[in-house]
C-alpha positions, 0 to 999 in steps of 0.5 A: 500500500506504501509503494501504491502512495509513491506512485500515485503522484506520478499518475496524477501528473501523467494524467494532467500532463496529457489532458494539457497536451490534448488542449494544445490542439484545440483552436481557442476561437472555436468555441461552441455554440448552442445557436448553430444550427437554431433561429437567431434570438428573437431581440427588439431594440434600440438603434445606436443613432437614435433611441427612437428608431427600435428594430426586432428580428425581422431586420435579419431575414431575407439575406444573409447576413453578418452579425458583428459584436463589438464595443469601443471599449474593444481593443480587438475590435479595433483592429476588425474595423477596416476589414468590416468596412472593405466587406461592406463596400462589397455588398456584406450585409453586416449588422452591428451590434453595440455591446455593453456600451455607451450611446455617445461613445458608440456614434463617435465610433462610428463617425471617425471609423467608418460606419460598415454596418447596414443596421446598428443595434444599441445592447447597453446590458448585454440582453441580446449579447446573453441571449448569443452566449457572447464571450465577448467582442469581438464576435460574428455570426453568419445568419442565413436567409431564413434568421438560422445561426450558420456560424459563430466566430469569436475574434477578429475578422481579418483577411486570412479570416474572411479567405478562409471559414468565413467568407466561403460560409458566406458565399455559400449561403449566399449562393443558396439563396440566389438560387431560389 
């Protein structure tokens, strides 16, 4: 029973050590999400310009879209912006979604930045952020034409991003739908 008690550190620290070494191969943007595959969250709100302009899910149907999570607080988000603006420029429907943010700061934002986004909604408490399961921003869902959560991608869309997973998403959906 002695020499069982001498091993069993030894044990332990192998088990740790390949449950680590298991980790090293998962990609940490892939996180999972319980909306692929389901309707996007049902949400009315504000819109960032004016708390008088309020939109609800209906705003996502009929095309697809691109659901981008970010803040000013975001530093990550800075760095996503140009891309977002050169994927609008190109006829990306991109929806912003303010999160966790102020008003004020969110419209200075976008009037030094470059405003990429077809419509933007104003979250100040992270409702339709919780009901997302965001992490944090930035973050970016592909819906498709029928409000279906394609995909989720947590981090910053640069162009490597777009070339790859995201854009070929992209164009699939949107492929589907032009056949219709």
């Amino acid at each position: 029973m002695n020499r069982l008690k001498l091993y069993l550190p030894l044990v332990l620290f192998a088990l740790l050590a390949g449950l680590l070494y298991r980790g090293l191969n998962n990609d940490p943007t892939e996180l999972p999400s319980a909306l692929v595959g389901k309707p996007f969250p049902a949400f009315q709100l504000e819109a960032v310009e004016s708390a008088e302009q309020r939109h609800q899910l209906a705003s996502l149907k009929g095309e697809v879209t691109l659901v981008n999570v970010w803040a000013t607080w975001c530093f990550a988000c800075r760095l996503e912006h140009a891309m977002l603006n050169q994927l609008a420029a190109q006829g990306v429907k991109i929806i912003g979604l303010n999160y966790k943010d102020t008003r004020p700061a969110a419209q200075r934002w976008l009037a030094e930045r470059g405003d990429p986004y077809w419509l933007n909604l104003f979250d100040p408490r992270g409702e339709l952020g919780f009901d997302l399961g965001v992490y944090g921003a930035p973050e970016t869902y592909l819906v498709d034409a029928e409000g279906i959560v394609r995909h989720r991608r947590v981090g910053v869309v640069d162009e490597r991003i777009w070339a790859g997973e995201l854009g070929q998403l992209y164009r699939r959906y949107a492929a589907q739908v032009q056949d219709e």
